[in-house]
C-alpha positions as CSV (number, residue, x, y, z in Angstrom):
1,X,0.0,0.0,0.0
2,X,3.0,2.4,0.8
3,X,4.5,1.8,-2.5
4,X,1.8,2.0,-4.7
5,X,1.8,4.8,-7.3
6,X,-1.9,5.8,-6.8
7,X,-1.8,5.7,-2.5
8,X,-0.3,7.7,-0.1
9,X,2.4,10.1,-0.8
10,X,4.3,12.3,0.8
11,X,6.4,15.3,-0.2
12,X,9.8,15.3,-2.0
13,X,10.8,18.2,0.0
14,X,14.2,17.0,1.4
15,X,13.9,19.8,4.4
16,X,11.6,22.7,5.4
17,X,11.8,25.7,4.1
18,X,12.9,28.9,5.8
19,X,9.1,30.1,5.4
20,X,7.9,27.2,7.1
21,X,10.1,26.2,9.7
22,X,9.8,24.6,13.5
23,X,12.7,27.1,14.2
24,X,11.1,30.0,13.1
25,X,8.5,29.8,16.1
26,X,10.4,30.3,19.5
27,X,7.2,29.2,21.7
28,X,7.4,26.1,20.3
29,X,11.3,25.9,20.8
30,X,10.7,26.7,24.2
31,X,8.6,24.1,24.7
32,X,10.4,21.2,23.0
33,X,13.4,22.2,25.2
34,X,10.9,22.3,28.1
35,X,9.7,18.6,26.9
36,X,12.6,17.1,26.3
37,X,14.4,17.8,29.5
38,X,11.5,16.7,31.8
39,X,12.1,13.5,30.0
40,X,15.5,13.1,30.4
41,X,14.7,13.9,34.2
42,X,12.1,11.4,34.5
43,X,13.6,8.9,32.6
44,X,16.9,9.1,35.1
45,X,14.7,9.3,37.7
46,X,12.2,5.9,37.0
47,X,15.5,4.2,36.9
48,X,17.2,5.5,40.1
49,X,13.7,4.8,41.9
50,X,13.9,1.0,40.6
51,X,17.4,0.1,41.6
52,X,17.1,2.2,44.8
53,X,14.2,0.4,46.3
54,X,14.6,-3.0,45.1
55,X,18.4,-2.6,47.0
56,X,16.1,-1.8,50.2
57,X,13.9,-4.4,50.1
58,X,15.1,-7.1,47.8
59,X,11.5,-7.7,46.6
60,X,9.7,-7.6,43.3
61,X,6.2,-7.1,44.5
62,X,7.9,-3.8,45.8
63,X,8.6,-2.8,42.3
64,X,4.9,-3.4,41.4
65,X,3.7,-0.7,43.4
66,X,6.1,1.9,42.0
67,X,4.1,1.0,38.8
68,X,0.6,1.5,41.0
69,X,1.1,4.4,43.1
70,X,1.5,6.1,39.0
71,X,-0.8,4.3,37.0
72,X,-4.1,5.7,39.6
73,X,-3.3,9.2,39.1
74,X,-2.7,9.2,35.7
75,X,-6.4,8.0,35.4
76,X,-8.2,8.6,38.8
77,X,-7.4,12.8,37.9
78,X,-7.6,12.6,33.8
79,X,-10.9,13.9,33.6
80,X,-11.1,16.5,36.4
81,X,-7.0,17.7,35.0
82,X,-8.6,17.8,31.4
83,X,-11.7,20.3,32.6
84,X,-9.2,22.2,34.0
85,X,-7.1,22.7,30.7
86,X,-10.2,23.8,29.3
87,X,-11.2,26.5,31.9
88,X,-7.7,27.9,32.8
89,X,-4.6,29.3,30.9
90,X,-3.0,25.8,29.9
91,X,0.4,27.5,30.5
92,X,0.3,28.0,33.9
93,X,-0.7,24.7,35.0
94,X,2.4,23.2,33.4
95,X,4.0,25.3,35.6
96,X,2.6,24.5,38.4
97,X,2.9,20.7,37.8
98,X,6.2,21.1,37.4
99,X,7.1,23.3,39.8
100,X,5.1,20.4,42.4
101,X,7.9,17.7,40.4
102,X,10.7,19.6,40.5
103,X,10.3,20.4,44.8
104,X,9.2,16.6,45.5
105,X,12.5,15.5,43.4
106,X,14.8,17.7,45.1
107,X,13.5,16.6,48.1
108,X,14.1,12.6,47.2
109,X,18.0,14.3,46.3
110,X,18.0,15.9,49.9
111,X,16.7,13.1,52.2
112,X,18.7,10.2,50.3
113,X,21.8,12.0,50.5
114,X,21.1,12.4,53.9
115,X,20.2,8.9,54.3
116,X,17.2,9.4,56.1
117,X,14.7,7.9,53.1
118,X,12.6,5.0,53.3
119,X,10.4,2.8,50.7
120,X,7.4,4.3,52.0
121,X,8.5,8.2,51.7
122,X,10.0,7.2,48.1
123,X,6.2,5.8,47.2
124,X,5.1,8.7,48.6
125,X,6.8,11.2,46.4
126,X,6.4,9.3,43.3
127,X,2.8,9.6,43.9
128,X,2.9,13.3,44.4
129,X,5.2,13.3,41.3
130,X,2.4,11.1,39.4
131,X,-0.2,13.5,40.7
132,X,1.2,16.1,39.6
133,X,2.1,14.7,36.1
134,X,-1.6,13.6,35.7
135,X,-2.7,17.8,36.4
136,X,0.0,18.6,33.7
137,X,-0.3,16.2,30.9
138,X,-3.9,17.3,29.2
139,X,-2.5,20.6,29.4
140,X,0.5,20.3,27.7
141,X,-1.1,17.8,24.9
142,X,-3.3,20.9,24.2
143,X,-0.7,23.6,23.8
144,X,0.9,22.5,20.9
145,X,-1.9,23.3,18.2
146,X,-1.5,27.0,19.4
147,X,2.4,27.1,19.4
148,X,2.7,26.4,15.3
149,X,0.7,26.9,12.2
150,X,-1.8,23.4,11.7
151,X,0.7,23.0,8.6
152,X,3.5,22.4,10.7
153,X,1.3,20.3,13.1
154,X,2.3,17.1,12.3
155,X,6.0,18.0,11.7
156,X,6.1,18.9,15.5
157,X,4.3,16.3,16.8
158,X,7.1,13.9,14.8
159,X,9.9,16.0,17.0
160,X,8.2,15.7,20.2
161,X,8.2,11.9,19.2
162,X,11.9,12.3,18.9
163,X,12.5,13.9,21.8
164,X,10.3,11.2,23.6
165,X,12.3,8.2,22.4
166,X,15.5,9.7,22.6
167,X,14.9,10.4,26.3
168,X,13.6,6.6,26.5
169,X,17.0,5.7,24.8
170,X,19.3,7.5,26.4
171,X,18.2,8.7,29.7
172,X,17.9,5.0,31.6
173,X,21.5,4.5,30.3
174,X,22.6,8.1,31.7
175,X,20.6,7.4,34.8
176,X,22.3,3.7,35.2
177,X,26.0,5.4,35.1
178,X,25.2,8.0,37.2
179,X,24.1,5.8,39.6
180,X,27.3,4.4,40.3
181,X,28.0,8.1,42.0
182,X,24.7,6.6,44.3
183,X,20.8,7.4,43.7
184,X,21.2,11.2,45.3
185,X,23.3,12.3,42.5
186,X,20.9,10.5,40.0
187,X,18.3,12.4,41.6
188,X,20.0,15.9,41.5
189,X,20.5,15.7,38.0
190,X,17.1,15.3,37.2
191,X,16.5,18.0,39.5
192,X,18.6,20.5,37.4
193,X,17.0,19.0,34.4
194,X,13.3,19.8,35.8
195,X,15.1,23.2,36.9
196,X,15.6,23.6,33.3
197,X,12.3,22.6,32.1
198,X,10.3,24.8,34.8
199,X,12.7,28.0,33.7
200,X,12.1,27.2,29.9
201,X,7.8,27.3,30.8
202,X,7.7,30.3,32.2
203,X,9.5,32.0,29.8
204,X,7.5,30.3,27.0
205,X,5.0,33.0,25.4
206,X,2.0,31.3,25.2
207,X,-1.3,33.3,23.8
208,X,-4.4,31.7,24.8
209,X,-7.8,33.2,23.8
210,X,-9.6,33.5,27.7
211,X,-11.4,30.1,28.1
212,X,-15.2,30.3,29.3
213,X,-15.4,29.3,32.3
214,X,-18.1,26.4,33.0
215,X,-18.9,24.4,36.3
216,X,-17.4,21.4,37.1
217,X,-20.7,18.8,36.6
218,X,-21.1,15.8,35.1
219,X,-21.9,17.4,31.7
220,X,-18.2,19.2,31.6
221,X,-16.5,16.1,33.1
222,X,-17.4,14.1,30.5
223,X,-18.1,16.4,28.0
224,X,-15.0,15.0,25.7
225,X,-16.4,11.4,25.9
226,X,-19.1,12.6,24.2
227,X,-17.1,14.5,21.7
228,X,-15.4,11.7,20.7
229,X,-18.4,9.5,20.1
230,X,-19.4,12.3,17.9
231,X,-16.3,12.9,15.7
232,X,-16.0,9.5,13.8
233,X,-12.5,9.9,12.6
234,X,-11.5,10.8,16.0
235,X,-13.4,7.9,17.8
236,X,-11.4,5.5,15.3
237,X,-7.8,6.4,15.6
238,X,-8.0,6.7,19.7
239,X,-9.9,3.2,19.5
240,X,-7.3,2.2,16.5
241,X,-4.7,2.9,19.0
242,X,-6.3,1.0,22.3
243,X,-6.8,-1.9,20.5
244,X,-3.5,-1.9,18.6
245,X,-1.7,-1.6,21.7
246,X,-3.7,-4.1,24.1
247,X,-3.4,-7.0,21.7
248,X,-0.2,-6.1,19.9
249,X,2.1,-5.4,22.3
250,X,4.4,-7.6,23.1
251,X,7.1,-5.7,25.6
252,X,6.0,-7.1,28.6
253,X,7.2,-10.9,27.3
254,X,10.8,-9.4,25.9
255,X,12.5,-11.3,29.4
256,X,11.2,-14.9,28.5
257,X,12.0,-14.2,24.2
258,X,15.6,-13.4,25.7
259,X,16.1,-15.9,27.9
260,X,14.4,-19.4,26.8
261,X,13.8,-18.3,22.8
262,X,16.4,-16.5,21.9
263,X,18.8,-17.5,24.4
264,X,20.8,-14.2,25.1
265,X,21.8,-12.5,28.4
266,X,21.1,-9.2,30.0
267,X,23.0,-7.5,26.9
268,X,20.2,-9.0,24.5
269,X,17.2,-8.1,26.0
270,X,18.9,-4.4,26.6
271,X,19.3,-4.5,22.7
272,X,15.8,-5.9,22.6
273,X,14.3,-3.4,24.7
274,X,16.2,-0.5,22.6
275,X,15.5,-1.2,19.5
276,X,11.5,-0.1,18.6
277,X,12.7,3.3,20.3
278,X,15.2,3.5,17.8
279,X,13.2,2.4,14.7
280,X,10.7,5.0,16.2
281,X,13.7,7.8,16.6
282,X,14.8,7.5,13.0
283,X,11.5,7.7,11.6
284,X,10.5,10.4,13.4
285,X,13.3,12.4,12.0
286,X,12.2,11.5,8.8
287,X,8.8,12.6,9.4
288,X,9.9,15.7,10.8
289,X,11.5,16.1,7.2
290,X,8.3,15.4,5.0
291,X,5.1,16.1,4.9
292,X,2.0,14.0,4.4
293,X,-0.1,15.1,1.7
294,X,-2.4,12.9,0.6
295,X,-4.4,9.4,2.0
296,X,-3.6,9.9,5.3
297,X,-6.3,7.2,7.1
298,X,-4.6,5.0,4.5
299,X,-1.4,5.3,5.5
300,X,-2.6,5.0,9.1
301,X,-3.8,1.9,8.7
302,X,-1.0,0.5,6.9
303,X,1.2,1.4,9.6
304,X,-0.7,-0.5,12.3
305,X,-0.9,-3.4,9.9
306,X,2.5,-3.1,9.1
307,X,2.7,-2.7,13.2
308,X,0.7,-6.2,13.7
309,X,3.0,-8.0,10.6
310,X,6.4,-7.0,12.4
311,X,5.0,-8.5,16.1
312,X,4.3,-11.7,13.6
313,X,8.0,-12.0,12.6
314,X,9.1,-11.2,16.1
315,X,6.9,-13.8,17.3
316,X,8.1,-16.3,15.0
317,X,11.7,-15.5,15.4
318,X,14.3,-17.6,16.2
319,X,17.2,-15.5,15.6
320,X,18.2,-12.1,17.5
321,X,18.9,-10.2,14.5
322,X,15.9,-11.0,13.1
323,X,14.0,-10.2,16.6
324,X,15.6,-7.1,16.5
325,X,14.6,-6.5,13.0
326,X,11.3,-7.1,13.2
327,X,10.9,-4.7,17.0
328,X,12.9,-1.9,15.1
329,X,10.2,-1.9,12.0
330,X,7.1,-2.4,14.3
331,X,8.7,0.5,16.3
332,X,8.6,2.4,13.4
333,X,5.5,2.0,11.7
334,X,4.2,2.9,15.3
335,X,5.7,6.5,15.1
336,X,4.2,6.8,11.7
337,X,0.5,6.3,13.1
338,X,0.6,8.1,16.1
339,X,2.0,11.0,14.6
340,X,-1.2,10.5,12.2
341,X,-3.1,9.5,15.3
342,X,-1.9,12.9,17.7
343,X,-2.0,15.4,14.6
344,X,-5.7,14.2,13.4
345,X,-7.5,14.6,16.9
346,X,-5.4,17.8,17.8
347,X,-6.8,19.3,14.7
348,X,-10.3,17.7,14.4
349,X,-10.6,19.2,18.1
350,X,-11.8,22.7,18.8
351,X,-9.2,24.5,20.9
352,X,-12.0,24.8,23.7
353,X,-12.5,20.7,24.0
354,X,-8.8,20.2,23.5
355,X,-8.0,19.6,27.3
356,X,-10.8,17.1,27.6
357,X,-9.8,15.6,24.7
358,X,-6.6,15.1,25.7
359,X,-7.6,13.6,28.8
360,X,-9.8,11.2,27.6
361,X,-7.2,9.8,24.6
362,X,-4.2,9.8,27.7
363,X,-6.9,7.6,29.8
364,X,-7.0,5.3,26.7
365,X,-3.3,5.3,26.4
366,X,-2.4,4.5,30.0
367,X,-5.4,1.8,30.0
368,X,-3.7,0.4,27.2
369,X,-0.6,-0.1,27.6
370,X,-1.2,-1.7,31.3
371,X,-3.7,-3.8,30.2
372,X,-1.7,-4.7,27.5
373,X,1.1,-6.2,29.6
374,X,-1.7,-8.1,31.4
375,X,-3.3,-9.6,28.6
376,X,0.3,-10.9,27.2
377,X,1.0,-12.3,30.3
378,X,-1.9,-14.4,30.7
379,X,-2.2,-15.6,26.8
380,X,1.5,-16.4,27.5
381,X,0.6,-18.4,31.0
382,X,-2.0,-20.4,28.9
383,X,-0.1,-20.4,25.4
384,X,3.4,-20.1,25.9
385,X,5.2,-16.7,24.9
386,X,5.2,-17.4,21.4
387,X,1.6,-18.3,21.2
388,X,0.6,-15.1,22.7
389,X,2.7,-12.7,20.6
390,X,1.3,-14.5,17.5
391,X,-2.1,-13.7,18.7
392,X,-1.4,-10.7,19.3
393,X,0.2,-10.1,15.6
394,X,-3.3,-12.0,14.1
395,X,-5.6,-9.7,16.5
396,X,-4.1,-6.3,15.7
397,X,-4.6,-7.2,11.9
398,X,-8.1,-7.9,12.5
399,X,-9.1,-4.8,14.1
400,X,-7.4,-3.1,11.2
401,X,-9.3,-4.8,8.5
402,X,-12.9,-4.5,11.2
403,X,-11.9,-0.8,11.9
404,X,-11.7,-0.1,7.9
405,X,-15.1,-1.8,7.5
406,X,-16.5,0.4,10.8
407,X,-14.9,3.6,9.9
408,X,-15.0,4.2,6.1
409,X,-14.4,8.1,6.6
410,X,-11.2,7.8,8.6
411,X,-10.2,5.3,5.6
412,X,-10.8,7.5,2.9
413,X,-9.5,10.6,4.9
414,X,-6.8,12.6,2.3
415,X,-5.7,14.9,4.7
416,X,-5.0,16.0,8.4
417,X,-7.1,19.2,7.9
418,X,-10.7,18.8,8.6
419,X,-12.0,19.0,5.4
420,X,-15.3,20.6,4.2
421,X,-18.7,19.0,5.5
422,X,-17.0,16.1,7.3
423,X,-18.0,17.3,10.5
């Protein structure tokens, strides 16, 4: 489909002109520097939390509830953190999130390096980190339509994407050395990165028309569910993307493919882990590079079957070069779609929804990819690892053919723009 003469094509343009350039809007630079150096922070920091409590206790279940005392915010708050994008200046609660990060990191840096932390006071400010975060991330999601032209849309969300996986590349690594030095250094570096991030925000010169301000009922709360049920397009890519994710995945079962398929060592599944960020890194630069101009849904699609074929050959794999193959291509084709998927609801959504939007799309995200790790754990109890990861390849091509059948709109969509009376 991506080769054919008649379907999707993108532009020849080898670069961006001077005209039309990320670099040309400083809001948006701000912001990317802002992003990106959270990431970094947090990236370090998830690390550093890991080892340190896991050397205190010496238990895995411990390490479960590092996952837990995150995952509730990040949906028990998405809907109340969304209303708020939508009724205050979206700038300002960044701020404020990550002013709330920055002083519950420095103080894991302070009482560490005084030796006078504990599991429980480590849980504790991971949860108001997670809080925090969960406040923050509708609001930032939403920001981005108003920093560039919706030409450029897509070409920033492909750099964020860059930023993201480079920080999920290289920031566990960084955050492993430094913790040589012991988890209080770790944890001041991220620190000074947050520092960075917090200064870049409120210097970021954000113009956001002044939000009507509604009540917080049930209609508001839950007033982007019912957007998205309305907006077809939008309903199929954040349902695309749920589903992809929850039967595709196949992260959660890298350990056993490692160990008793592939028969590597620690090195291997560090390669294994590493390489769909980097398929996803490269292509985003390329993405960043090119625009989409034409059969966009169809692209879409072809990149989450594309997605579902790679977890097939990973699946089947016997080899690690071909494992790693097959992770780096499905790690690509996933940049491709949710660049589609993040530019298409941003722009199909008004900019007063946006933060509701957001909110609801992050709660699909998060319920995902957690339930995604669950459901490829127990196909692999009751049909072996291999077993599970082929279902999950056959599954994730069958919503694709059952989504084009249910959403014939979003399959014949040419371009990211709304475009006349599709409303």
């Amino acid at each position: 489909m991506l080769g054919s003469s008649q379907g999707p094509r993108m532009s020849s343009t080898s670069a961006p002109s001077s005209a039309d350039s990320l670099l040309n809007h400083r809001a948006y630079l701000a912001f990317w520097c802002a992003r990106t150096a959270s990431s970094f922070g947090f990236q370090m920091l998830s690390v550093a939390v890991g080892w340190q409590i896991y050397a205190m206790t010496g238990r895995a279940f411990d390490l479960g509830l590092i996952g837990l005392v995150q995952f509730f915010p990040s949906v028990l708050l998405a809907l109340p953190a969304g209303h708020l994008a939508d009724q205050f200046d979206r700038r300002r609660i960044v701020l404020l999130g990550q002013i709330v990060e920055w002083l519950a990191i420095v103080l894991l840096a302070a009482l560490t390096l005084l030796h006078a932390i504990n599991e429980a006071g480590i849980l504790l400010l991971i949860f108001a980190i997670s809080t925090a975060k969960a406040f923050e991330s509708p609001s930032m999601q939403s920001m981005v339509p108003a920093l560039v032209p919706a030409a450029l849309l897509p070409r920033a969300m492909a750099v964020n994407g860059s930023a993201m996986q480079a920080a999920m590349i290289m920031g566990p690594a960084l955050g492993g050395l430094l913790y040589v030095a012991g988890p209080g250094v770790v944890y001041a570096v991220a620190a000074a990165l947050y520092l960075v991030s917090t200064v870049m925000v409120s210097r970021l010169r954000y113009e956001q028309a002044p939000p009507k301000r509604e009540p917080a009922t049930l209609k508001t709360l839950f007033a982007g569910v019912h957007f998205i049920r309305e907006r077809k397009d939008v309903l199929g890519v954040i349902s695309l993307d749920l589903f992809a994710v929850l039967l595709g995945g196949a992260t959660a079962l890298l350990p056993i493919f490692a160990k008793d398929i592939l028969h590597t060592g620690p090195w291997g599944l560090g390669l294994l882990r590493a390489a769909p960020a980097i398929g996803a890194l490269l292509m985003s630069f390329w993405l960043a590079r090119h625009n989409m101009e034409r059969n966009v849904g169809k692209i879409m699609f072809a990149s989450v079957a594309g997605f579902g074929v790679a977890t097939l050959v990973f699946a089947l794999s016997q080899v690690l070069w071909l494992s790693l193959l097959a992770l780096f291509v499905s790690g690509a084709f996933d940049m491709v779609s949710m660049v589609i998927r993040g530019s298409l609801v941003q722009l199909d959504t008004p900019d007063a929804m946006r933060g509701r939007v957001s909110a609801v799309n992050a709660i699909f995200i998060n319920t995902s990819n957690q339930l995604g790790e669950f459901e490829s754990g127990m196909l692999a109890a009751w049909l072996g690892a291999v077993g599970s990861a082929v279902v999950g390849g056959i599954g994730t091509l069958a919503v694709v053919g059952l989504w084009m059948l249910l959403f014939p709109t979003l399959r014949r969509r040419q371009r990211l723009h709304m475009e006349p009376g599709s409303a």
